[in-house]
N, C-alpha and C positions, 0 to 999 in steps of 0.2 A: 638525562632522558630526552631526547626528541619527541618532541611536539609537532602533530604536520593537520594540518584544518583544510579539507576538502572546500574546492570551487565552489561547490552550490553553498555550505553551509556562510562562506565569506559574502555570497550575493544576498541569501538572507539578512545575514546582519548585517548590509548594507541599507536592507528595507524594514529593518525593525524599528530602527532609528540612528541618526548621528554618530551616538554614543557608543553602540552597540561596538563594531570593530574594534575601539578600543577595549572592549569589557572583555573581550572577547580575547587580545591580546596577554591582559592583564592574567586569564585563568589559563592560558595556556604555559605561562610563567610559572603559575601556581601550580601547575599537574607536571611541568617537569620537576620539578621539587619534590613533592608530593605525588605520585603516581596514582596513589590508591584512596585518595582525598573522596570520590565519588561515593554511591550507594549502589547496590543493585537494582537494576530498574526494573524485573520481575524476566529479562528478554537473557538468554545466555551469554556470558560477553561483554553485555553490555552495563556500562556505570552511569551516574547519572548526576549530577552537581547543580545547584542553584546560585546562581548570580544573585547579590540585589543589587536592583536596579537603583537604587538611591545613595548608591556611594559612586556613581556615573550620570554625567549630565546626557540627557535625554537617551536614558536607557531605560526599558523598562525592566524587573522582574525577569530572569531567562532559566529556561531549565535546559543542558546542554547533555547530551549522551557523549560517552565514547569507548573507542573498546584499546584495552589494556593489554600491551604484548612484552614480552621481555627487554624489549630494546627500544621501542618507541611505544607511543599514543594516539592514535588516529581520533581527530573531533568528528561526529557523524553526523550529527541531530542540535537543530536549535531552534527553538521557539520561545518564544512570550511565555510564560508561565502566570497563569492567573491567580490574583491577588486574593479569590476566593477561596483558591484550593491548597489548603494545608499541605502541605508536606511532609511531617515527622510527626503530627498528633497519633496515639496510643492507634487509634481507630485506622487511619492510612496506611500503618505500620503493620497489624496484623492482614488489611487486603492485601500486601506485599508478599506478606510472609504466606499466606495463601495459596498465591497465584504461584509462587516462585514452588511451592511442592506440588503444583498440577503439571509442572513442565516434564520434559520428556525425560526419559528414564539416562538418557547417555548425554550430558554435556554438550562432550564435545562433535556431536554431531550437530544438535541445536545450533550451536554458535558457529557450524560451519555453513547453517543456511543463514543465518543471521548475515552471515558476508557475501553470501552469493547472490540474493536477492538487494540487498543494499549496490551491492556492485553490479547488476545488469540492469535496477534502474537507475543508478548513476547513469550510463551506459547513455540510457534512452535518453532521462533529460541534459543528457549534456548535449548528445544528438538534436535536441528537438528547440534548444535555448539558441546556438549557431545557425541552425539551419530553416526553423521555423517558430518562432517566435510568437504567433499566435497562437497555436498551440502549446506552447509552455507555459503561456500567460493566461492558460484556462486551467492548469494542475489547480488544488487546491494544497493550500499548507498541510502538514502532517497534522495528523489527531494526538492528543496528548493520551497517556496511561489512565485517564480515570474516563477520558469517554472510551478509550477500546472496553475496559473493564465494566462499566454498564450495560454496554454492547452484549456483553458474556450473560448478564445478567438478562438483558431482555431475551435474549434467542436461550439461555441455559443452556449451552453448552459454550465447552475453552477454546477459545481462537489459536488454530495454528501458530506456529511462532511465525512461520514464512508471511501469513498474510500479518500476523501484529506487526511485521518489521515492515512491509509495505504501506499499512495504514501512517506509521510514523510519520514516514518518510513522505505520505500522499492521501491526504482522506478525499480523492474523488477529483473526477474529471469534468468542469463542465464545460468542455468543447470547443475546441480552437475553430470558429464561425459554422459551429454545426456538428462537427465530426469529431471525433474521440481518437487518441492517439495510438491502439493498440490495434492489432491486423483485424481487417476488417473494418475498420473505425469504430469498431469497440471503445467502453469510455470504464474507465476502474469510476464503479458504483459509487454515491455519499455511502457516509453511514446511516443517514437516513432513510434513504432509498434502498440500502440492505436489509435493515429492519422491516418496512413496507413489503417489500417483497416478500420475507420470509414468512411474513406473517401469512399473506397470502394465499403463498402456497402448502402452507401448515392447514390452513382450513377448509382447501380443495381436499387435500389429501385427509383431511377427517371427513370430508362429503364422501368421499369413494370410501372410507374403509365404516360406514355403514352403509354401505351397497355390498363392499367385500364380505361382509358377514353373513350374507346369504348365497354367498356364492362359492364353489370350487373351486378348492386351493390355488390349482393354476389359472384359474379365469381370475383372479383376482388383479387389481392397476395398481400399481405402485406410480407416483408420478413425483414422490418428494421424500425425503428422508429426513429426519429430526438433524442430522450430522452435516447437512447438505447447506452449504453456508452460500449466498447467490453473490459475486463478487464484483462480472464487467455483466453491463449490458451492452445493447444492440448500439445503443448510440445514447448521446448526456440527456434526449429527448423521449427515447421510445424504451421502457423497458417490457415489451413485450417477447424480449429472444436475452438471452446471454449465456454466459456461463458461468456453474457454481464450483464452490474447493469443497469437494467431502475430507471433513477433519477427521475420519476413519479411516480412511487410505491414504489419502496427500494427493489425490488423483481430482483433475477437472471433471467437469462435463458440462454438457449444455442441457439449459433448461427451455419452456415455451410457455407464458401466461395461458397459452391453449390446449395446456394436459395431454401434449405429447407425450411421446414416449420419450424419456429422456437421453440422451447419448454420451458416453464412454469417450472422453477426447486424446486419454492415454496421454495427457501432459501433467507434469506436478506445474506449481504455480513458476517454480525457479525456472526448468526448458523454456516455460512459455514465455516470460518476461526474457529469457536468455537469447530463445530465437527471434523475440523480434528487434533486441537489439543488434543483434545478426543481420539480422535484412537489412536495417535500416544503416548498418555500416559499411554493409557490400549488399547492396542491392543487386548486383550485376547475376548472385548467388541464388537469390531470392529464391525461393520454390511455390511455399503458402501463399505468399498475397505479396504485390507491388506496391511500394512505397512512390509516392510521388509530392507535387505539393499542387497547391491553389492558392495562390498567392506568400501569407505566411502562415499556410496552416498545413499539414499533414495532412494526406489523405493517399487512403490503401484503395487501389484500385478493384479490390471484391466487391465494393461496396457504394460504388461514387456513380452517382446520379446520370443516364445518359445522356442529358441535356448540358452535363457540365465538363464533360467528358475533353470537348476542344480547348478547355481552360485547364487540363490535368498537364504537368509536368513529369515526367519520370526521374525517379531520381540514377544516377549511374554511377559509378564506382568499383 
C-alpha cells in the first residue's frame, strides 16, 4: 500500500518538534501494513490514529488523520494531541458514535467535500507559504474534534462537514500585518470569535422578534437565522462585516453587526475557497478581487487602504 504525506502536513511536523518527522515516518510504515489501523474521526473518509509520543524523542503525543483509497493513503491532518483529552474512554466513544449518525445521509458525497475543500485550501496555503509568507505565518493551526464538537454544543446546532474540514485544517486567521487572506482581506474567523458573534446576533434577532410580534407578517426583520453559522470577517481586526455558511442550504451570505439586511452570496463554502485559489493562481483571470502583495503579506486590492495603494504589488500570471 502506498503511503504519500502532503507538503504542509511534513512542514508541521517539522514545527511540532525534532522528533516528529520521524514518528511520522514510522506510522506511515505502519498504515502501509495495516491500512485500516485508524478510527473514524466522525468527518466521511476520514481515519484517525494516535501516536505516542513517548516511544519518540522529542515528539510530543500526535493525533494524525488520513483518508483510505483502494490503492494508496493520503496523510492529511496532524497535530499535537493533548494529554488531557482521552481518546477511546466509554464517554468519547459514544460523542463519536453521535456525531458520526448526525452526518449526511449520502457518504459518498460527504467525503467528496471532505477532498475538495482540503484540496483548494491546500491550494491557497501553498500559494501563500512561496509567495507570502507573512500571511501564512498568521494561519492558525487546525482545531482538534473536541473543540469543533463544543463549538456544536455552544451554537446547538451540527457544523457542516465542509466548514468542520476547514476548521481542521485552520482554526482562524490572525492577519498577515493587518489583512486576512481571503478576497477582499477577509480573515477565516477564531472559533472564538464565531461563538461571539453568533451569540450576538442571536440576541439582536430575539430584540426584533419581539418588536415582530406586533407586527405584519411582512413588516417583520429577519436579520439572523439559528442555522446561520458567521465564518470570515471583514478583517482578523473588525468584525463588524463578513460572511456567514447557513447549515440549511450550504449557501454563503454576508452579514453586518448593523442589522442589515442580509445578503444571498450564491457561493457554498467549497467555489468560495475554490475561486480564490483561482485568482490567486492566475491572477491575470482575476474577475472578483486582485490579488497583489505589501511586502510578505497578501493583500486583495477591494480592500487595501488608499494611502498604501503606491506600496501594492500586483500579482501576474
Amino acid at each position: 500500500m502506498k503511503v504519500e504525506i502532503q507538503p504542509d502536513v511534513r512542514d508541521i511536523a517539522a514545527q511540532l518538534g525534532a522528533g516528529v518527522p520521524y514518528a511520522l515516518k514510522v506510522l506511515a510504515g505502519q498504515l502501509a501494513d495495516d491500512p485500516d489501523m485508524g478510527r473514524p474521526s466522525g468527518l466521511p473518509g476520514i481515519l484517525t490514529v494516535t501516536v505516542d509520543g513517548d516511544l519518540f524523542e522529542d515528539c510530543p503525543d500526535l493525533s494524525v488523520g488520513y483518508i483510505r483509497e483502494p490503492d494508496r493513503i493520503e496523510i492529511r491532518f496532524l497535530r499535537a494531541a493533548p494529554s488531557t483529552e482521552p481518546s477511546t474512554d466509554a464517554h468519547d466513544q459514544e460523542q463519536e458514535q453521535g456525531r458520526d449518525q448526525d452526518q449526511p445521509a449520502d457518504p459518498a458525497v460527504a467525503a467528496v467535500t471532505v477532498r475538495e475543500v482540503a484540496d483548494a485550501w491546500r491550494r491557497i496555503t501553498g500559494w501563500l507559504k512561496h509567495n507570502a509568507p507573512d500571511s501564512y505565518a498568521a494561519l492558525r493551526a487546525g482545531a482538534g474534534p473536541a473543540a469543533i464538537a463544543a463549538m456544536e454544543g455552544d451554537l446547538g446546532i451540527q457544523i457542516p462537514v465542509e466548514l468542520r474540514v476547514l476548521w481542521l485544517l485552520t482554526a482562524g486567521d490572525d492577519g498577515g500585518n493587518g489583512w486576512g487572506c481571503l478576497p477582499g482581506n477577509g480573515a477565516l474567523m477564531t472559533l472564538d470569535a464565531v461563538a461571539a458573534v453568533y451569540r450576538l446576533k442571536m440576541d439582536s434577532q430575539a430584540d426584533l422578534d419581539t418588536l415582530n410580534a406586533d407586527r405584519l407578517e411582512e413588516e417583520r426583520i429577519t436579520v439572523w437565522r439559528p442555522t446561520w453559522i458567521p465564518v470570515v470577517a471583514l478583517s482578523p481586526a473588525d468584525s463588524t462585516y463578513g460572511l456567514y455558511l447557513d447549515a440549511a442550504t450550504g449557501y454563503l451570505g454576508s452579514w453586518s453587526r448593523y442589522n442589515e439586511a442580509p445578503g444571498e452570496e450564491l457561493d457554498t463554502l467549497v467555489t468560495y475557497l475554490e475561486e480564490a485559489a483561482d485568482m490567486l493562481e492566475n491572477p491575470d483571470l482575476a474577475t472578483r478581487d486582485k490579488p497583489g502583495l505589501i511586502g510578505g503579506a497578501l493583500v486583495w486590492l477591494s480592500s487595501i487602504d488608499p494611502t498604501r495603494e503606491d506600496q501594492w504589488h500586483p500579482l501576474t500570471g
